[in-house]
C-alpha positions, 0 to 999 in steps of 0.5 A: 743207267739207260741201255739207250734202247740197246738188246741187254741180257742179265748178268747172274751170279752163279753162286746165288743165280741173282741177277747182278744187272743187265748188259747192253749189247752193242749195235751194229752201230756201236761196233762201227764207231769202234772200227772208226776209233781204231782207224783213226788211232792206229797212226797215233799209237803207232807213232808213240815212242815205244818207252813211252807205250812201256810207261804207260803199260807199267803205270796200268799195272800199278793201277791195277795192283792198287784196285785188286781188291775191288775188280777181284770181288767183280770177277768172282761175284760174275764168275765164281772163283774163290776170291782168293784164285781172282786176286791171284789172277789180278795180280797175274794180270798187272805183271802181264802188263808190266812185262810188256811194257818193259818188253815194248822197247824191244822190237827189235829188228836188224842190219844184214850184210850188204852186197855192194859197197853203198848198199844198206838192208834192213829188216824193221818190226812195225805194228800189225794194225788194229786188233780184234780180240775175243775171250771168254769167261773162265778168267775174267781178268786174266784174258783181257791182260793177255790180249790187251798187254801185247796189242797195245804195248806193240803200238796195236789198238784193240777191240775187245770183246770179253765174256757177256757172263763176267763184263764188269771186271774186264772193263775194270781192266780196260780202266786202268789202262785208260787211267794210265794214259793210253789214247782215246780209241786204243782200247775199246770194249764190246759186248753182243751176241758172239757170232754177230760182233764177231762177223761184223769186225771180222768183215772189215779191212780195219781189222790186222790180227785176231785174238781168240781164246775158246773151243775148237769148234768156234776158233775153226768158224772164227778162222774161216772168217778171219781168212777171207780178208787175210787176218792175222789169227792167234787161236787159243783153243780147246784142250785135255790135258793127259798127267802122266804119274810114274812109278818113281814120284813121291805120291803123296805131294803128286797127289797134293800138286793133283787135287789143287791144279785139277779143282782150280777154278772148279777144272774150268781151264784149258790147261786143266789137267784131265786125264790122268795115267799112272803108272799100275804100280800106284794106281790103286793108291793114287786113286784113293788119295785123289778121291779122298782129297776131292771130298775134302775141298770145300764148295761154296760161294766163293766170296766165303773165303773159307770155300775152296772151290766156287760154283761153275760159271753159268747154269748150261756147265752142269747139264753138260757135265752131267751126261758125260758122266752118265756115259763113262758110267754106263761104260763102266767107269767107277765114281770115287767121289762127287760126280752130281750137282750139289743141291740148292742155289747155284752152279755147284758141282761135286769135285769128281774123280773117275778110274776105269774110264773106256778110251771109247767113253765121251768124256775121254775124248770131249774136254769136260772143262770142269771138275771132273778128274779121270784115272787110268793105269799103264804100264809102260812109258811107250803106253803113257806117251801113246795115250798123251797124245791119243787126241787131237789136242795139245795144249798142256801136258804134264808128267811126273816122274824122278827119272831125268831120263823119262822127263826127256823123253815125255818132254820130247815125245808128247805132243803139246805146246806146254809141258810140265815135268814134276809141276803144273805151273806152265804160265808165266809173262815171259813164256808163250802160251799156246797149243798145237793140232786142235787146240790152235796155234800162235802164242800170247805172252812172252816174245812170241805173244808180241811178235804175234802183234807185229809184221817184218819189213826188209827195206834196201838202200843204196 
């Protein structure tokens, strides 16, 4: 299909380095129609009953569940996560839009006491506006259904524009919602260079609210932005999240629970868990037990359902894991296992586990969003906590541990949006999902994710 003289880029397969096809980027022109479009829909949707919105967000998570096959083998074709992980994070995806959908008739507002007889307050919850929403590449399916589930079940359109790394499966997204109904110029989808598309849409009074999912550095820039017209802003940013193991677990289903979340999606995931700390009592052996389950995952070409963990998104990922490592060596940290790219085609890096890692070190302090999984003992809970909370991020954290009163403690002590006592799984439609300090603010999913999409007006009659 013709680009129409539009600026494209080659979409690779990172397993392979083939080139998929090539993705028109959008003109200033294109992003302009898209403003318009938004405009012009936003006092439609707005006024569509809100059951009405929730059937039309269930009938897409229907929709969805019944091509999962099909938009999973896109995402990890342009991505490269075991197909497995994407038809996971497919279906994660519908039961985000079905949940809104449900959740939609529930923007509630309330009646507060009068304070003369004939008086009335009422305090009402109506949509933000048009939304413009950013995600990136490492979840394919998963960050469309998060920032388009909300906007549009709270009565919001959206611009979105996606990853250009993986298009084809969040457009796949972007269908099924206009397959179940939602109006023309609700969802709208664009591709371009990230500091251009954003700059234009960011600069216009259309926009309400912003949406952003990617590092600190580029959610700082975008809030600047975003600040000059008084936008909304929901950042989901950078993250390196500390697991504290302490000396009361079941070590070997820690060390289970471990391998599996650190080299999900080859550790390409904000809520990764990164830095590990346990306690010196097991250390050694926790050492040992990681690295030797890193050297049996086996890597590949994710489309293999065989291979456990896929090739890293795009070719720029392993020459930026590759000196972070060099300096932890040169630092005297100690490699158990992987720690170097696999030789031959594709973005393939070894499942790496690290001991010894200086504070000073880099890789300690910039997240490595991949997969690489650094161990250092403590040895007391003050130490742990002080470590959890030794960055500026605070995304996730997990801990460890059979002693109610110690999981108290990390829960209240650490500094995250998430925490995981005795599990990783800290995501689910109905729970926020969110950072503090430098890893951002604001929340999607759950109630807070449709707050975010909404504005509070009190109005008085008498």
């Amino acid at each position: 299909m013709s680009a129409g003289g539009r600026r494209t880029q080659p979409v690779l397969n990172p397993a392979t380095g083939a080139t998929l096809g090539q993705l028109p980027h959008a003109t200033t022109a294109d992003l302009d129609r898209a403003l318009d479009a938004a405009a012009e829909a936003f006092p439609k949707w707005r006024a569509v009953p809100a059951f009405e919105r929730g059937r039309i967000m269930k009938r897409a998570a229907d929709i969805m569940r019944e091509r999962a096959e099909q938009i999973a083998r896109l995402a990890t074709l342009e991505m490269g996560k075991p197909l497995g992980e994407a038809r996971l994070e497919v279906q994660r995806s519908a039961d985000i839009f079905e949940w809104y959908g449900e959740e939609a008739r529930r923007t509630y507002g309330r009646v507060l006491a009068p304070r003369a007889a004939g008086q009335r307050f009422l305090v009402t919850k109506e949509p933000v506006g048009p939304v413009a929403a950013f995600g990136p590449w490492n979840f394919p399916t998963g960050n469309p259904g998060r920032k388009l589930g909300a906007a549009i079940a709270a009565g919001c359109p959206v611009i979105m524009k996606p990853a250009e790394e993986a298009p084809c499966a969040a457009l796949e997204i972007a269908r099924c919602l206009l397959d179940a109904g939602v109006a023309k110029g609700v969802c709208s989808i664009v591709f371009g260079v990230p500091a251009e598309v954003s700059s234009h849409l960011l600069a216009t009074k259309v926009i309400r609210k912003m949406s952003f999912t990617g590092s600190t550095r580029v959610g700082k820039q975008l809030a600047e932005l975003a600040a000059r017209n008084m936008i909304r802003t929901t950042m989901e940013l950078g993250g390196h999240a500390p697991v504290l193991v302490f000396d009361d677990v079941d070590l070997e289903h820690v060390l289970d629970l471990s391998a599996t979340a650190k080299f999900r999606n080859a550790g390409q995931v904000c809520v990764s868990p990164t830095r590990f700390y346990v306690h010196e009592s097991l250390y050694a052996r926790f050492v040992e037990g990681f690295a030797a389950r890193a050297k049996g995952i086996q890597v590949g070409d994710g489309m293999d359902e065989s291979n456990r963990m896929g090739p890293l998104a795009h070719a720029g990922r392993v020459p930026f894991l590759e000196p972070l490592i060099d300096d932890a060596r040169q630092r005297g940290a100690k490699v158990h296992a992987g720690g170097v790219r696999r030789a031959g085609p594709g973005n393939f890096f070894e499942p790496t586990v690290m001991s010894e890692v200086p504070c000073e070190s880099r890789i300690m302090n910039e997240e490595p969003f991949g997969p690489v999984a650094m161990v250092n003992p403590f040895r007391t809970t003050e130490d742990a906590i002080a470590q959890a909370n030794r960055l500026p991020y605070g995304l996730a954290a997990y801990a460890f541990t059979a002693s109610s009163k110690v999981a108290n403690r990390v829960a209240a002590e650490i500094e995250s949006g998430m925490v995981g006592i005795n599990s990783f799984l800290i995501s689910v439609p109905e729970s926020p999902f969110g950072g503090v300090k430098d890893s951002g603010h604001g929340s999607e999913e759950g109630i807070e994710g449709l707050e975010a999409c909404l504005v509070t007006k009190f109005v008085t009659e008498a």
